[in-house]
N, CA, C and O atoms as CSV, one atom per row, in Angstrom:
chain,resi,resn,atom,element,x,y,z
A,1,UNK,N,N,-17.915,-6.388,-26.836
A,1,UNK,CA,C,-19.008,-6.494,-25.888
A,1,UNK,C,C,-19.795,-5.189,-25.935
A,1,UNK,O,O,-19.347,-4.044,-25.880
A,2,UNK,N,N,-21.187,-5.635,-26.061
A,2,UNK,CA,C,-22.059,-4.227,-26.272
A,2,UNK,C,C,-21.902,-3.559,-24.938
A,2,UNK,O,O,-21.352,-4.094,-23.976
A,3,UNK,N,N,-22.452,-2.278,-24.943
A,3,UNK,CA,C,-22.495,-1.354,-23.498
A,3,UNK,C,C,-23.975,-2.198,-22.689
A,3,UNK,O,O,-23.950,-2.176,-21.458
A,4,UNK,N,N,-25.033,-2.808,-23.272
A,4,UNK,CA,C,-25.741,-3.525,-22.489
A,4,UNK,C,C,-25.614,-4.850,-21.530
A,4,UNK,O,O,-26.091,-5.015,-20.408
A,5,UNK,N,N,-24.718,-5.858,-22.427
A,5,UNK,CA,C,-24.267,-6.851,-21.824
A,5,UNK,C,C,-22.895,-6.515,-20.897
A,5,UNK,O,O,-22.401,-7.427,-20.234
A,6,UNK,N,N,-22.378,-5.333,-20.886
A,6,UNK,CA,C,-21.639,-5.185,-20.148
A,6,UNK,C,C,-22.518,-4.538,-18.908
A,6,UNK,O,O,-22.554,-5.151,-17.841
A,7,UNK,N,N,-22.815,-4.016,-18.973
A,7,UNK,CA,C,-23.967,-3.643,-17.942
A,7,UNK,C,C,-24.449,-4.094,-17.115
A,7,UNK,O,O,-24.632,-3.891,-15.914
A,8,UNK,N,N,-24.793,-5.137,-18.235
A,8,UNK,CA,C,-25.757,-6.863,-17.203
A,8,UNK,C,C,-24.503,-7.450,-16.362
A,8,UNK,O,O,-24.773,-7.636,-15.176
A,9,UNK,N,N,-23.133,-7.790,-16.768
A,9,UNK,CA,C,-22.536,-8.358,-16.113
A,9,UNK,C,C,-21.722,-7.446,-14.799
A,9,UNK,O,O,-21.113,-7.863,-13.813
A,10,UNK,N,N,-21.948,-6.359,-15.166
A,10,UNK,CA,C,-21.013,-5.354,-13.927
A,10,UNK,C,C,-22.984,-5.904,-12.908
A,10,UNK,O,O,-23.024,-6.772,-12.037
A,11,UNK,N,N,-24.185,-5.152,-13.366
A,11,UNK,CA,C,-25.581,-6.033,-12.689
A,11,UNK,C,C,-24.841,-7.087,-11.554
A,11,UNK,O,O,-24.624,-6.882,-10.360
A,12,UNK,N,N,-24.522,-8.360,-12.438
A,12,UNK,CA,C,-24.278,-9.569,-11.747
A,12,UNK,C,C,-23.001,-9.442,-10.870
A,12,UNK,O,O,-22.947,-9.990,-9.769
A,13,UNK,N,N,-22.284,-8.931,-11.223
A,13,UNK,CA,C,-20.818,-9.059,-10.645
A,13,UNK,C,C,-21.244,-8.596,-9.378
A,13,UNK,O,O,-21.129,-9.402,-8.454
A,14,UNK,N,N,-21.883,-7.065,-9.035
A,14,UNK,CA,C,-22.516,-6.566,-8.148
A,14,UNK,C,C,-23.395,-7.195,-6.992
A,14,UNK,O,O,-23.318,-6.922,-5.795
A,15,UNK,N,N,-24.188,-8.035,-7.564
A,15,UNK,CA,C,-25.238,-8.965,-6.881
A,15,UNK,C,C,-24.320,-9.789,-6.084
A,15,UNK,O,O,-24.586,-9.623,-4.893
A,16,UNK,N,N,-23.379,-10.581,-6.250
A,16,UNK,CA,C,-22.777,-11.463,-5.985
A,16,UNK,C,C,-22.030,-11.286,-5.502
A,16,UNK,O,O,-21.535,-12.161,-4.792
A,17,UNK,N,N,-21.441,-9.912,-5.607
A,17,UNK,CA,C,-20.403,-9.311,-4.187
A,17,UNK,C,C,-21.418,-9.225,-3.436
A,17,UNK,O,O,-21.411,-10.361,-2.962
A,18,UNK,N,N,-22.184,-8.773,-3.032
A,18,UNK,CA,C,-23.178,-8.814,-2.078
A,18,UNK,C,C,-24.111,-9.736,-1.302
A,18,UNK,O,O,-24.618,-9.602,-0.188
A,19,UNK,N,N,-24.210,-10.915,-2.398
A,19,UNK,CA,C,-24.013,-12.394,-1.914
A,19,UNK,C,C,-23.180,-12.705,-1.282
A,19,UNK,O,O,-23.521,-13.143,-0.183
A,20,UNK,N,N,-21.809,-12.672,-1.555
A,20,UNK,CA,C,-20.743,-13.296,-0.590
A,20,UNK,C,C,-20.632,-11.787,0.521
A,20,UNK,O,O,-19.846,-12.135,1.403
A,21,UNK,N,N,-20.827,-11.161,0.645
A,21,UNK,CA,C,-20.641,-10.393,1.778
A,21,UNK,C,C,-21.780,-10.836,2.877
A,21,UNK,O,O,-21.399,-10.926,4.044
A,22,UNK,N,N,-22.886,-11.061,2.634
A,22,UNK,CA,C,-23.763,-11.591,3.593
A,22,UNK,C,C,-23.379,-12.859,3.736
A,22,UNK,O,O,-23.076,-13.118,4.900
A,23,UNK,N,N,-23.288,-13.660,3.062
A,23,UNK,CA,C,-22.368,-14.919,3.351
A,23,UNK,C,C,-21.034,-15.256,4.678
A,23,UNK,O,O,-20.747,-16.028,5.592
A,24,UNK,N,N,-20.491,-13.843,3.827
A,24,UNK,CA,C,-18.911,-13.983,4.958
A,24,UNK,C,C,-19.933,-13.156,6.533
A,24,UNK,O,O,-19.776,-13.572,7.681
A,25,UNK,N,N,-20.732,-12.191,6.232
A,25,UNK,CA,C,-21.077,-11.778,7.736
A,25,UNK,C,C,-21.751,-13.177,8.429
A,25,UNK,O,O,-21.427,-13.428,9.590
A,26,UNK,N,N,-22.660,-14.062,7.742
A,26,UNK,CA,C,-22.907,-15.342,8.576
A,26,UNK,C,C,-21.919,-15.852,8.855
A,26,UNK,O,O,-21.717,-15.936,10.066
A,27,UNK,N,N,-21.066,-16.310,8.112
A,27,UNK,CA,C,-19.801,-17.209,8.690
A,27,UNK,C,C,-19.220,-16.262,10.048
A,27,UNK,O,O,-19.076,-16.710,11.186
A,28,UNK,N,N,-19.115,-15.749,9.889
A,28,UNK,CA,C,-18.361,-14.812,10.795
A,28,UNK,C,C,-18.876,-14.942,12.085
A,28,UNK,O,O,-18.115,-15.136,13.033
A,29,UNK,N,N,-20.518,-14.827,12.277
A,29,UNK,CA,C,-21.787,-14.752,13.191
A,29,UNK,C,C,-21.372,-16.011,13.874
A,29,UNK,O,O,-20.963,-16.001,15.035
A,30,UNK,N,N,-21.485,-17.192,13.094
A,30,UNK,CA,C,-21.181,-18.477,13.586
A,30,UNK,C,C,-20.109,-19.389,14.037
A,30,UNK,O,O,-20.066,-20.547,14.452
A,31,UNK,N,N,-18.935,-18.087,13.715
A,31,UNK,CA,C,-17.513,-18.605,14.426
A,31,UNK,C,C,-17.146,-18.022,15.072
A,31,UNK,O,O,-16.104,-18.446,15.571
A,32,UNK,N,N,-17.695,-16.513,15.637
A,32,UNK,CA,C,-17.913,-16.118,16.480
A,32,UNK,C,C,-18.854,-16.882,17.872
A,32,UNK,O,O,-18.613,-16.890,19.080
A,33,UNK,N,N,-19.368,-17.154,17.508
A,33,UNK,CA,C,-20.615,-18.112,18.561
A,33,UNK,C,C,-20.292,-19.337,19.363
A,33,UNK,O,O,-20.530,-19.634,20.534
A,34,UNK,N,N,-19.420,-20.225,17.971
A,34,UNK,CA,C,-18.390,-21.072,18.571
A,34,UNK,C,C,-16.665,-21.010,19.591
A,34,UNK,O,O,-15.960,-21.762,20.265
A,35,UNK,N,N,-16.692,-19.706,19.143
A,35,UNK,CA,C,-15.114,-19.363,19.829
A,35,UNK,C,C,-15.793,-18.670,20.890
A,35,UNK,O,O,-15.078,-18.663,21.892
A,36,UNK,N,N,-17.371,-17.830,21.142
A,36,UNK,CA,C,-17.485,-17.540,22.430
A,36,UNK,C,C,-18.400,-19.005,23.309
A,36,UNK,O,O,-18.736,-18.873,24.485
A,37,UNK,N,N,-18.594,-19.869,22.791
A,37,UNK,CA,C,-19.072,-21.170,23.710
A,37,UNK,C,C,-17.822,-21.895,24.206
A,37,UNK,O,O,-17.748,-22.407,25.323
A,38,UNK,N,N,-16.691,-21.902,23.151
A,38,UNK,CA,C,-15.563,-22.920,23.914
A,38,UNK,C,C,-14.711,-21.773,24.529
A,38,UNK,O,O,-13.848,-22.190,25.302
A,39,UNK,N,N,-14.755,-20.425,24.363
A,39,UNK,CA,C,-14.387,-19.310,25.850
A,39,UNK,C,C,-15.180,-20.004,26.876
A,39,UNK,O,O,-14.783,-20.580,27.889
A,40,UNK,N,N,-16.439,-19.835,26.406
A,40,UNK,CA,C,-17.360,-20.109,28.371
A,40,UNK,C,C,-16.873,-21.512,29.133
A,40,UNK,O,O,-16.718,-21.630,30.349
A,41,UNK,N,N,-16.696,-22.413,28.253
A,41,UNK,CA,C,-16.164,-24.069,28.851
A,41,UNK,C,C,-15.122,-23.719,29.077
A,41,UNK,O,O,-14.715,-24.063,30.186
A,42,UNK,N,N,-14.389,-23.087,28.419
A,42,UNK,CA,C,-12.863,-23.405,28.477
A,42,UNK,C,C,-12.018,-24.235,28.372
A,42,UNK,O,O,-11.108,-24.475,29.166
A,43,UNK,N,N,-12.316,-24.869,27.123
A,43,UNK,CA,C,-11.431,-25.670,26.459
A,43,UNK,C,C,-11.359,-24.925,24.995
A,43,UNK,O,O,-12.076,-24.026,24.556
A,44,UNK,N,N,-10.276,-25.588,24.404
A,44,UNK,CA,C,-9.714,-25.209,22.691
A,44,UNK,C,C,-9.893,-26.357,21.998
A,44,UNK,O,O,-9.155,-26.539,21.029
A,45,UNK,N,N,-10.886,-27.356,22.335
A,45,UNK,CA,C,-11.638,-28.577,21.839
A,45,UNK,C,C,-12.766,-28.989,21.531
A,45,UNK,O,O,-12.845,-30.163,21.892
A,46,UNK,N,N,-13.484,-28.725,21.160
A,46,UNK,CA,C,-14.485,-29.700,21.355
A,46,UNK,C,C,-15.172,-30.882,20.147
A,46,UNK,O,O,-14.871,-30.660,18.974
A,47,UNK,N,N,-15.766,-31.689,20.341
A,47,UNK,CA,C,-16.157,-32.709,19.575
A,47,UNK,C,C,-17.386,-32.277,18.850
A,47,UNK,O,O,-17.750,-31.476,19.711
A,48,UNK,N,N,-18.173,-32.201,18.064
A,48,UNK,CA,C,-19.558,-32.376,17.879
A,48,UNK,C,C,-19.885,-33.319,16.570
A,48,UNK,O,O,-19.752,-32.934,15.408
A,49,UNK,N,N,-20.288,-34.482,16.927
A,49,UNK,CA,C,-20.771,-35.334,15.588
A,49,UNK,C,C,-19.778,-35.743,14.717
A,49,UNK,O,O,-18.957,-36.545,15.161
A,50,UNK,N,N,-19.675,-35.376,13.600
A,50,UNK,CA,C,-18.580,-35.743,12.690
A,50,UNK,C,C,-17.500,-34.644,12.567
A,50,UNK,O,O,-16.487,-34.825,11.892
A,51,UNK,N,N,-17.757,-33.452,13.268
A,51,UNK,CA,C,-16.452,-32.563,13.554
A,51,UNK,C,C,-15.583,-32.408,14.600
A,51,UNK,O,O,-16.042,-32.920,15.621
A,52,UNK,N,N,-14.700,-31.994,14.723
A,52,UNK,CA,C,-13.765,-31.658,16.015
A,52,UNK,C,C,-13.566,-30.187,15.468
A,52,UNK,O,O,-13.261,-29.903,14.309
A,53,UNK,N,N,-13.833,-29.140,16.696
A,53,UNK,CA,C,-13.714,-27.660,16.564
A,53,UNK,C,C,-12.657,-27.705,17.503
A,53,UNK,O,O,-12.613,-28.414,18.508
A,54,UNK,N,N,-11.489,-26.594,16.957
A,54,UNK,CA,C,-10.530,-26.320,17.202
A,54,UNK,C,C,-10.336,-24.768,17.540
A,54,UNK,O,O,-10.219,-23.966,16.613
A,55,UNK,N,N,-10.301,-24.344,18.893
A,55,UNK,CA,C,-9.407,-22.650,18.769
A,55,UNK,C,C,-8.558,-22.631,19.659
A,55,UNK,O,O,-9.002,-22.638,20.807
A,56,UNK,N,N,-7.060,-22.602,19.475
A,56,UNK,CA,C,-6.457,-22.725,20.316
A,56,UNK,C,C,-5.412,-21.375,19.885
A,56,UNK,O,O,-5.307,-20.664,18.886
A,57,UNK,N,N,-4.712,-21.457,21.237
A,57,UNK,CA,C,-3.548,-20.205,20.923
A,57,UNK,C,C,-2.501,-20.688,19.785
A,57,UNK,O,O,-2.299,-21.898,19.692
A,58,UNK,N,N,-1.921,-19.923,19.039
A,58,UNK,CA,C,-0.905,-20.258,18.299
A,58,UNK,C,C,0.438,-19.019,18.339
A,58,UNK,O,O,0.276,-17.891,17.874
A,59,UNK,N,N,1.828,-19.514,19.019
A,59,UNK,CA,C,2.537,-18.208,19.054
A,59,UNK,C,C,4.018,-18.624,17.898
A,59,UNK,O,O,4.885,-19.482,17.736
A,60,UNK,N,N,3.576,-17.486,17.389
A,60,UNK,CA,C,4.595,-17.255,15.874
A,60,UNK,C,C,6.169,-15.990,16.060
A,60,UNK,O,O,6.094,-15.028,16.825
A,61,UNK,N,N,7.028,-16.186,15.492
A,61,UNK,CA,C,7.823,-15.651,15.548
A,61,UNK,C,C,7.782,-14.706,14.171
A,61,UNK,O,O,7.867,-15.247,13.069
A,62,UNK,N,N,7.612,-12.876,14.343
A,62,UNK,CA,C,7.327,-12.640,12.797
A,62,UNK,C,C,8.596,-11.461,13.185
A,62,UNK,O,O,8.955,-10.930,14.237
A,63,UNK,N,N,9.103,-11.360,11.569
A,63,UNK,CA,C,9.977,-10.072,11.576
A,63,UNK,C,C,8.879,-8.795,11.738
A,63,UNK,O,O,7.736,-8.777,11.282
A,64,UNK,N,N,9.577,-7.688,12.551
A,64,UNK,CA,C,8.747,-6.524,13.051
A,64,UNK,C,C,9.848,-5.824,12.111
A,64,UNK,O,O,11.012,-5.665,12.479
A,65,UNK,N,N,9.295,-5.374,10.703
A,65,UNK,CA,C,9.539,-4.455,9.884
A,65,UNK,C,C,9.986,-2.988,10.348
A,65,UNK,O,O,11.020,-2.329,10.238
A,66,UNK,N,N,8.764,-2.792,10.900
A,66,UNK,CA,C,8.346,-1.459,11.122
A,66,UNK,C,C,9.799,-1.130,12.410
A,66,UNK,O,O,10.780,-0.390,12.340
A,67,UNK,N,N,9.406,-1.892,13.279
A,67,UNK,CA,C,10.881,-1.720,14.237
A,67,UNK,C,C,12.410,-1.559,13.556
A,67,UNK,O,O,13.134,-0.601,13.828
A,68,UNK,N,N,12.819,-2.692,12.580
A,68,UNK,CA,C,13.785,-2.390,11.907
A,68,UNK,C,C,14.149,-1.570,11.003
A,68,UNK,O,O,15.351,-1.355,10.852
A,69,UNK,N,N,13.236,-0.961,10.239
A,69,UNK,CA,C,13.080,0.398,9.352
A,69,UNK,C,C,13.883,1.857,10.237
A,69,UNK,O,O,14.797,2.582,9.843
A,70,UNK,N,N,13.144,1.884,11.471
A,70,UNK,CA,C,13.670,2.653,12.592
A,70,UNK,C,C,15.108,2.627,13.038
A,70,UNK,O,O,15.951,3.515,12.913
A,71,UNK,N,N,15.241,1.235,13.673
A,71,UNK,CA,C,16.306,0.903,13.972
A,71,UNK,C,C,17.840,1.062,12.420
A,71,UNK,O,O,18.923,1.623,12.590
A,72,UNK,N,N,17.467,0.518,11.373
A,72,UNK,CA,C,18.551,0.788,10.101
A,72,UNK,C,C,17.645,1.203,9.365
A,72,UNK,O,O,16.963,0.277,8.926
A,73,UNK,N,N,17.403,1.988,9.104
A,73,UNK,CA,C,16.237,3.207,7.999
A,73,UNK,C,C,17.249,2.751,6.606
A,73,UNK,O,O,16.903,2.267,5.528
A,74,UNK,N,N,18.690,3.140,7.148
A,74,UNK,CA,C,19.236,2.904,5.432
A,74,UNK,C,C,19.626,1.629,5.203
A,74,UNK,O,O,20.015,1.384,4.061
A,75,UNK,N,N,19.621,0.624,6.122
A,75,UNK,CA,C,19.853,-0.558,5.267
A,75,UNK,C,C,18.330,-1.299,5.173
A,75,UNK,O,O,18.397,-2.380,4.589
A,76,UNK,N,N,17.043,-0.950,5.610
A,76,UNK,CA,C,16.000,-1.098,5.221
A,76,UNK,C,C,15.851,-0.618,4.001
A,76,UNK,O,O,15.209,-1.452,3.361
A,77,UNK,N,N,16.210,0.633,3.108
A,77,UNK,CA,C,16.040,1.362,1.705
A,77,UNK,C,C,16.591,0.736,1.140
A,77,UNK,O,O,16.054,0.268,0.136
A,78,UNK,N,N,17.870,0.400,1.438
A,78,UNK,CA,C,18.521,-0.640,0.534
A,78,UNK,C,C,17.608,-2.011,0.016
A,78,UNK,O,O,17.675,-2.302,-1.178
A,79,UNK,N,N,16.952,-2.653,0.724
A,79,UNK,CA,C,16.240,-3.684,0.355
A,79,UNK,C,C,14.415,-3.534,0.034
A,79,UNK,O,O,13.540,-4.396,0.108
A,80,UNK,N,N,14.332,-2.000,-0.352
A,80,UNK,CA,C,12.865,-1.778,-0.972
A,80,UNK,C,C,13.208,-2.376,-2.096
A,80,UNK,O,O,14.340,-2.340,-2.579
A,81,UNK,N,N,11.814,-3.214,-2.776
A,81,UNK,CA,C,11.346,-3.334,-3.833
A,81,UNK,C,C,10.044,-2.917,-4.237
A,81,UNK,O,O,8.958,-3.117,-3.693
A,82,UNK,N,N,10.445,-2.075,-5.674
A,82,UNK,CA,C,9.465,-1.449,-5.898
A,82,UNK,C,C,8.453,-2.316,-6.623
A,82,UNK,O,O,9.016,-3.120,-7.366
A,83,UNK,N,N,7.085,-2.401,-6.634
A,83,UNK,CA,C,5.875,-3.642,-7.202
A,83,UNK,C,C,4.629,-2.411,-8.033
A,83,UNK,O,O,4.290,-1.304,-7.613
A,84,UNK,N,N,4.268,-2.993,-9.062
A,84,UNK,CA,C,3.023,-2.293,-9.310
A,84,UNK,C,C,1.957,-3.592,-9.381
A,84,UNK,O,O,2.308,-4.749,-9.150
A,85,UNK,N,N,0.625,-3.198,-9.735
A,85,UNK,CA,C,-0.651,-4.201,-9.513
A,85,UNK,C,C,-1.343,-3.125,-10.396
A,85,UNK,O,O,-0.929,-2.010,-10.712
A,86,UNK,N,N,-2.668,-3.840,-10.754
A,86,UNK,CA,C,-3.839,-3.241,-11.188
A,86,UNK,C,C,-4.897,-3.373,-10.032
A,86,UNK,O,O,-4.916,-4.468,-9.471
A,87,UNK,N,N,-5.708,-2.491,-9.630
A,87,UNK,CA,C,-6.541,-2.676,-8.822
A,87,UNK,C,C,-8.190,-2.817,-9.880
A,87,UNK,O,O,-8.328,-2.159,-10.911
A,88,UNK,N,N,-8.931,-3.475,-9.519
A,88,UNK,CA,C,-10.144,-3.878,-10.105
A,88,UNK,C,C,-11.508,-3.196,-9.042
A,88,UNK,O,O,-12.154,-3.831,-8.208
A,89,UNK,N,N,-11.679,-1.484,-9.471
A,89,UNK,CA,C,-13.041,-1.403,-8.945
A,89,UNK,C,C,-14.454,-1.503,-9.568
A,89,UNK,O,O,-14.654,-2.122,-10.613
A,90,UNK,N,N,-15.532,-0.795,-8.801
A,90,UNK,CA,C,-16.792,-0.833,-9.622
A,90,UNK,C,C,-16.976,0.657,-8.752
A,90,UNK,O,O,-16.694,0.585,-7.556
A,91,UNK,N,N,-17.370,1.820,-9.207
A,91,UNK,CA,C,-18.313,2.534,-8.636
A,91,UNK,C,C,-19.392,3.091,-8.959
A,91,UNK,O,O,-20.046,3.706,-8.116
């Protein structure tokens, strides 16, 4: 790949993160808007047209890591696993 067409595509790659970032800030705008209208009614329902909007509480049971690390520090070390990744920037 020449240094130009690579160029063009880091160009595009760029554009299009920036597409979906204004994208995700609308979505965001508009489910925000909906979770503060069914706050004001006060319901975790509502109907509109061919959708049903949903926000309701949901309560989960999660392991608190961070507490047990404290609590057995060494039998927490015992069960590190070590992971590597590549990270993918642009600057």
């Amino acid at each position: 790949m020449t240094d130009r067409v690579l160029n063009n595509k880091v160009k595009k790659l760029k554009a299009l993160q920036e597409q979906a970032a204004k994208l995700d800030k609308a979505i965001k705008e508009l489910e925000t808007a909906l979770k503060d209208e069914m706050t004001a009614r006060e319901v975790e329902e509502i109907k509109s047209g061919d959708y049903t909007v949903r926000y309701k509480t949901v309560e989960s049971n999660r392991f608190d890591s961070k507490a047990f690390k404290i609590a057995y520090e060494s039998l927490y070390n015992q069960y590190l696993k070590a992971t590597s990744t590549k990270r993918f920037t642009i600057a």
